[in-house]
N, C-alpha and C positions, 0 to 999 in steps of 0.2 A: 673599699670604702674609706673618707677618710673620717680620722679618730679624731684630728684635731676639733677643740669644740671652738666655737667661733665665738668672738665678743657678742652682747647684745645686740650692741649697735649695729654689728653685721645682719640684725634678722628683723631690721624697724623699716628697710625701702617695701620691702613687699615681693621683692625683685630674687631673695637667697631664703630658704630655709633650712634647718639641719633637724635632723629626724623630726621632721614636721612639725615643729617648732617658728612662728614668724608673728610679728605682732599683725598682719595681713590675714592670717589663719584666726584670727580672731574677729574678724566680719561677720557674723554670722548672717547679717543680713545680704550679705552678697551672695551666697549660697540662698537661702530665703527667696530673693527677687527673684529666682531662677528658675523657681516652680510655678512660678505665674497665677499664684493665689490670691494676688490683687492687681489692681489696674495700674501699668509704670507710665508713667512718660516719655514720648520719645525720648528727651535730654537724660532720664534717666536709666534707661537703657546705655544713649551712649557711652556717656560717663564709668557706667559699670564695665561696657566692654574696653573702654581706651585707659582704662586706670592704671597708669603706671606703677601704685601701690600692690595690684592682685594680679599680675602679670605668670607667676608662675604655674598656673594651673589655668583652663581653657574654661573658659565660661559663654553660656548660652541658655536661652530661653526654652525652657521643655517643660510645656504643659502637659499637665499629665491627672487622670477623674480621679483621682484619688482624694482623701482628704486627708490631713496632716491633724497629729497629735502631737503638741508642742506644750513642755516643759521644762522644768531648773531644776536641775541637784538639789536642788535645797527640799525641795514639792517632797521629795522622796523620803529625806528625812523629818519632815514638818513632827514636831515634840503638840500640834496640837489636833487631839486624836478627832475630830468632828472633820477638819479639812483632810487629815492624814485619810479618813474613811471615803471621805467624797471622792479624794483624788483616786481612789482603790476601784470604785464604781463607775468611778467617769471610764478610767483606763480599761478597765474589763469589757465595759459597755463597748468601746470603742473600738476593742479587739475582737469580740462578740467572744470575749471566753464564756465558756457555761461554769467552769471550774471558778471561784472565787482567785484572786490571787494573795500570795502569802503577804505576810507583814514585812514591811521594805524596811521596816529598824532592825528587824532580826538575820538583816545582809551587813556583813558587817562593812562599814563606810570607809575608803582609801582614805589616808591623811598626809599629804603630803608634808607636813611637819615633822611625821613622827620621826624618821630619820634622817633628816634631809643631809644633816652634813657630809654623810658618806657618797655622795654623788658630787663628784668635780667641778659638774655646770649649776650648782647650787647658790641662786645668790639670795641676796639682801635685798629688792625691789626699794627699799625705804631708804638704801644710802644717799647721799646729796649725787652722784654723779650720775646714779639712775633717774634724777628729776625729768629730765627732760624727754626721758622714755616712756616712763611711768604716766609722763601729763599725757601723751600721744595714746598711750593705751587706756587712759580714761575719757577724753578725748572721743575715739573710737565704739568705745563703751557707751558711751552720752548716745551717739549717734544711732549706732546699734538699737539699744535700747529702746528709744523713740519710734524708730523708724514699726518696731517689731509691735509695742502697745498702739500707736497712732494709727498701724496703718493693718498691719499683717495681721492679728487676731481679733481684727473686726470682719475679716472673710465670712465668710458662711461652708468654706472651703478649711478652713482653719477650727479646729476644735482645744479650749483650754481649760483644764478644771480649777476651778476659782480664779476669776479671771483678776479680784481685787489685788488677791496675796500675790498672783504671779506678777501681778502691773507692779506690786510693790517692792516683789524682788528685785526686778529689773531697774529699777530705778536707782536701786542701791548701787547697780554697777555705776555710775556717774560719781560718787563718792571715794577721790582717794583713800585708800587706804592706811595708809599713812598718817593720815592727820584725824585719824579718830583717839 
């Protein structure tokens, strides 16, 4: 394996990733189109399969009766307890547990802050040299995001609990970071 970590810029074509790390791993709607939970467009089928940007991994249409429950990190830790409960119901429902499940504030939350300096490939996203990677990854973000409230949790195939708070997450991804 190799150790060397690679610059950013090495993991922004779509084409290299390192421990599965690519700003291309962050489509989430390209994995999405794939379950065929809403209606694509020819052209946007093409596009998905010839995209030079997501070339490393094999993509295709598999439908499949399932129905999808789709949520944000955030849903889990929601501080406001009336949605935090809803999302608890919705999710159980969806699983058909009979068992309630437990309270998701009392899992305690990964922070990638808390020690970050002690990892090598640790950077700054805010320095000026990461501009232009940072805009691609919001960028990507923007599109994602749209594609997901516009198109994909309006399914019937699709299940979301509170569909305002999560519309309102997602839309936060569109906001550099950086300039708040």
């Amino acid at each position: 394996m190799n150790t060397t970590i690679p610059t950013p810029f090495e993991l922004t074509k779509g084409t290299n990733h390192w421990l599965d790390v690519s700003t291309a791993l962050g489509r989430f709607d390209v994995y999405l189109r794939q379950l065929a939970k809403v209606t694509i467009a020819q052209h946007e089928i093409v596009q998905m399969l010839n995209n030079d940007q997501h070339q490393f991994w094999e993509k295709r249409i598999s439908p499949n009766p399932f129905k999808v429950f789709i949520y944000t990190v955030e849903q889990l830790h929601d501080k406001n307890a009336a949605r935090q409960q809803q999302f608890k119901l919705d999710l159980q429902e969806f699983l058909r547990l009979k068992t309630p499940l437990m309270q998701f504030d009392q899992v305690p939350k990964g922070d990638s802050h808390q020690d970050s300096s002690r990892y090598a490939e640790h950077l700054d996203i805010c320095e000026p040299q990461f501009n232009n990677l940072r805009n691609q990854i919001v960028q990507d973000a923007n599109r994602t995001s749209a594609w997901i409230i516009e198109k994909f949790i309006e399914s019937n195939d699709v299940v979301v609990s509170g569909k305002d708070n999560f519309a309102s997450i997602l839309n936060k991804w569109s906001e550099d970071p950086c300039l708040k």
